[in-house]
TORVONU-13907 format. One record per atom (N, C-alpha, C): residue number from 1; x, y, z; atom name; residue in one letter. Coordinates in steps of 0.02 Angstrom, whole numbers, plus 50000, padded with zeros to 5 digits. Atoms other than C-alpha are relative to their C-alpha. Layout:
<recs>
REC  num      X      Y      Z  atome  residu
REC  NUM      X      Y      Z     CA       A
...
</recs>
This chain:
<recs>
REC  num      X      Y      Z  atome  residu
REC    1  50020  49958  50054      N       X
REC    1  50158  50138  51148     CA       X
REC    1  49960  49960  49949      C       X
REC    2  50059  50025  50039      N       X
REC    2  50006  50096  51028     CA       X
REC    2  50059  50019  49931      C       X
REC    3  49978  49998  50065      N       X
REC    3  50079  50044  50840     CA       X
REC    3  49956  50042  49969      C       X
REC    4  50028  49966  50046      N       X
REC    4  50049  50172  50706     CA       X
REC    4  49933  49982  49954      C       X
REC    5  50058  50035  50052      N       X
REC    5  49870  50148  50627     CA       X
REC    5  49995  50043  49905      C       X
REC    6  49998  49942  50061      N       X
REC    6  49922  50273  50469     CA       X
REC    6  50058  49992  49974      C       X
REC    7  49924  49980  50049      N       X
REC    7  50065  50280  50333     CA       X
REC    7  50041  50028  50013      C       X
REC    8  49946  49953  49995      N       X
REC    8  50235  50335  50388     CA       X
REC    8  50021  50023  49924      C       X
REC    9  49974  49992  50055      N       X
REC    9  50326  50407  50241     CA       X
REC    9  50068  49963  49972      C       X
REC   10  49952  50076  50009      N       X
REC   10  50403  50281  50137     CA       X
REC   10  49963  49920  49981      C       X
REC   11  50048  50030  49998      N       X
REC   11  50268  50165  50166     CA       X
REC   11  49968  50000  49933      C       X
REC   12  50054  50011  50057      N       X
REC   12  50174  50083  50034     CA       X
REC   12  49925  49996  49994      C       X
REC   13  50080  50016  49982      N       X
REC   13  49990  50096  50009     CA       X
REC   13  49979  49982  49909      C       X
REC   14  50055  50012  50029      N       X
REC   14  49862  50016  49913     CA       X
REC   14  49935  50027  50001      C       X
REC   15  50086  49986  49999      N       X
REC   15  49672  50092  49856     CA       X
REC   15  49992  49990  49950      C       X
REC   16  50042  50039  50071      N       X
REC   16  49549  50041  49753     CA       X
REC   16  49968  50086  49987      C       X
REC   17  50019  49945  50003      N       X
REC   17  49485  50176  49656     CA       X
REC   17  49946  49988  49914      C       X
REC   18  50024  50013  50061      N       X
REC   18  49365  50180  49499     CA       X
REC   18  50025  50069  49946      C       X
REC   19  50006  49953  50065      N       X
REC   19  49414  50266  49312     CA       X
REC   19  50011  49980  49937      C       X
REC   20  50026  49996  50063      N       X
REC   20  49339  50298  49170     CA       X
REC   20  49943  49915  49987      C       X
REC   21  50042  50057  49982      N       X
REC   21  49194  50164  49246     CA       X
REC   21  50034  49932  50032      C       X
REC   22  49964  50067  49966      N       X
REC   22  49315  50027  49294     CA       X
REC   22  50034  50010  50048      C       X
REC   23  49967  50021  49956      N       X
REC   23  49380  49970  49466     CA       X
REC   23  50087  49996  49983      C       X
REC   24  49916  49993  49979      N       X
REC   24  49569  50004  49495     CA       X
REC   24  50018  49984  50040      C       X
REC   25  49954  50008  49946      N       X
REC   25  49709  49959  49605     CA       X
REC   25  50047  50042  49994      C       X
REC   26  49950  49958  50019      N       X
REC   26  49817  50101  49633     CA       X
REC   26  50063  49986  50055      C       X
REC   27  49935  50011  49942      N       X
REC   27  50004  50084  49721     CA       X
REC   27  50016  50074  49990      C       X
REC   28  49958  49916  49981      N       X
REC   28  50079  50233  49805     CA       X
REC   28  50052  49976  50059      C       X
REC   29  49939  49988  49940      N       X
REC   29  50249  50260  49902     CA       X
REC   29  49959  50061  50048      C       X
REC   30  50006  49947  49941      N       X
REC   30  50181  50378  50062     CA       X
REC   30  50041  50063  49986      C       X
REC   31  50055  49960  50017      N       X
REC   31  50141  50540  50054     CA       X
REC   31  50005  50020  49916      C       X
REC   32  49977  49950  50080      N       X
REC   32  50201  50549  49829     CA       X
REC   32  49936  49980  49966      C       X
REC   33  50078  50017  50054      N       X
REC   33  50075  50519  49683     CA       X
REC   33  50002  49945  49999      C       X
REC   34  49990  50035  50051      N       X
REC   34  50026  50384  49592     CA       X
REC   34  50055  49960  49991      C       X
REC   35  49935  50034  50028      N       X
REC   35  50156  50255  49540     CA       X
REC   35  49977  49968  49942      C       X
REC   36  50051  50036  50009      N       X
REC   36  50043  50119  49480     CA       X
REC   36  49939  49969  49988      C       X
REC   37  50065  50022  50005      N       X
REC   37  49888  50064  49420     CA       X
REC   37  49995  49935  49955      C       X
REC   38  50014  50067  50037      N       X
REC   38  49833  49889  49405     CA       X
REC   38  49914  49969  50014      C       X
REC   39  50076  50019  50007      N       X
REC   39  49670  49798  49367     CA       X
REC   39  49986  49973  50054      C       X
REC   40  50003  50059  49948      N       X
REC   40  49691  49659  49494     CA       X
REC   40  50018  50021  50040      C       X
REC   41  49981  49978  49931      N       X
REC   41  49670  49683  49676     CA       X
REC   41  50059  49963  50034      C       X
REC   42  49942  50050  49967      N       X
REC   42  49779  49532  49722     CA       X
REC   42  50073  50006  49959      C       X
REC   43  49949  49985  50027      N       X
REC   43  49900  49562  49587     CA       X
REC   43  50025  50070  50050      C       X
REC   44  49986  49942  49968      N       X
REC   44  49917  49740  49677     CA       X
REC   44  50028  49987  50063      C       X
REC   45  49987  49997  49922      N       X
REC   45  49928  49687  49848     CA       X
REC   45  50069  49951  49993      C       X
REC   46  49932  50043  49997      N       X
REC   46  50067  49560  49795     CA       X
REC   46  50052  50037  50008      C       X
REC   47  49954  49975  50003      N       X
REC   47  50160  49693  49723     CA       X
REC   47  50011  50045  50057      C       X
REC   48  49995  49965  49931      N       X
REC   48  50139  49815  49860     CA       X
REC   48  50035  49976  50080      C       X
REC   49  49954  50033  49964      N       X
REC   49  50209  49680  49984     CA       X
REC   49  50079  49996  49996      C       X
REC   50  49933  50020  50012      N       X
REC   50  50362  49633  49878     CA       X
REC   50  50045  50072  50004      C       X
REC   51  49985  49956  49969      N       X
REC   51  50402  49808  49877     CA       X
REC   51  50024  50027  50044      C       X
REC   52  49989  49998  49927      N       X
REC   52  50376  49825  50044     CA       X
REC   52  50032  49974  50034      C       X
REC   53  49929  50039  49977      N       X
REC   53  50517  49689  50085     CA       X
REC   53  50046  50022  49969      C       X
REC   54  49924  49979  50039      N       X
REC   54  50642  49771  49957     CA       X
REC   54  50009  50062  50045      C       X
REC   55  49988  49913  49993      N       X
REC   55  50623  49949  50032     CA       X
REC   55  50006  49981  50071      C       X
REC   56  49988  50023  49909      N       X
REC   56  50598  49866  50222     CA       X
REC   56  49976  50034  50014      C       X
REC   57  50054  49953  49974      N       X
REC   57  50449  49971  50258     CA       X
REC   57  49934  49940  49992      C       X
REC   58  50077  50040  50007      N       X
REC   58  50244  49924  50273     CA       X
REC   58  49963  50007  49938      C       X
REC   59  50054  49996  50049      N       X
REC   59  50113  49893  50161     CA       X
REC   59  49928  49999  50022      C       X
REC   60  50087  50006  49972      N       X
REC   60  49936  49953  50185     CA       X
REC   60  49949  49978  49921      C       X
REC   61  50073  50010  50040      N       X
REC   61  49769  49944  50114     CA       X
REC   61  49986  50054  50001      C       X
REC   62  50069  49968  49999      N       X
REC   62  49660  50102  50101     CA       X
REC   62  49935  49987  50011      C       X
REC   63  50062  50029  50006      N       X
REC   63  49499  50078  50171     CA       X
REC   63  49946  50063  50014      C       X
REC   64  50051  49947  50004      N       X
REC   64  49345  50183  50194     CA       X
REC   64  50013  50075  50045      C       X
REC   65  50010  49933  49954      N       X
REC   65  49334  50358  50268     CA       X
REC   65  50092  50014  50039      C       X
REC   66  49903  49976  49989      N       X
REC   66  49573  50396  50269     CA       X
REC   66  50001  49926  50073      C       X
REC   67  49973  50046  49953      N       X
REC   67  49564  50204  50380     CA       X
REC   67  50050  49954  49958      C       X
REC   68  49941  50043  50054      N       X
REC   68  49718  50083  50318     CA       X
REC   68  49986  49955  50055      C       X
REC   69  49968  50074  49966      N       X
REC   69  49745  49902  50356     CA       X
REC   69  50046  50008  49959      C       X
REC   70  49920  49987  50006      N       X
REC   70  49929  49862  50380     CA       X
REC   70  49983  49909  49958      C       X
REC   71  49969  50054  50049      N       X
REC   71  49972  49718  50246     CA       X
REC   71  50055  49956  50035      C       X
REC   72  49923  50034  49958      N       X
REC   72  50144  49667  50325     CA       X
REC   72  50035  50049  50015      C       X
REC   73  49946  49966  49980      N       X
REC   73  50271  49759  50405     CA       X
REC   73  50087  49961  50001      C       X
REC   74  49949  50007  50051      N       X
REC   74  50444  49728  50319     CA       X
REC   74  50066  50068  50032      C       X
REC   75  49939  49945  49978      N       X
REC   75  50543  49865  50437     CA       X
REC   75  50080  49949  50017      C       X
REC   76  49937  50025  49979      N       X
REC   76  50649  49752  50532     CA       X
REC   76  50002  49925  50007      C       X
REC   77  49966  50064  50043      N       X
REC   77  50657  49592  50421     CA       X
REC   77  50061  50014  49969      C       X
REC   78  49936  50037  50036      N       X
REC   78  50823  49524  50370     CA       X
REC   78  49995  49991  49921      C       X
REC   79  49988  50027  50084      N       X
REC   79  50880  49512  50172     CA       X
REC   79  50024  49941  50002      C       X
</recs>
């Protein structure tokens, strides 16, 4: 079986998004709103990881046209 290329629910995602003229980093838990918005892409993707090891789910990216890169997968790591 081919690994999931899309957000289960639960899943963390990252997109960049622009407002009110400036570049954003937005975090979202799969499929809810909004959580988050930070300036820094790397700050973002940090948090979106660490996250993603507390909750023991993945972390994506958002990328062009609904494609995600997977960040890490954090299902079935050990505390």
């Amino acid at each position: 079986m081919l690994p999931r290329k899309t957000p289960e629910d639960g899943d963390i995602v990252v997109r960049r998004e622009t407002r009110k003229g400036k570049t954003v980093f937005v975090l979202r838990t799969a499929p809810g709103p909004d959580q988050y918005v930070i300036d820094n892409r790397d700050e973002c993707v940090a948090q979106a990881v660490t996250f993603a090891e507390i909750e023991r789910v993945r972390a994506w990216v958002s990328g062009d046209r609904d494609r995600f890169i997977l960040l890490n997968d954090c299902r079935t790591r050990r505390r």
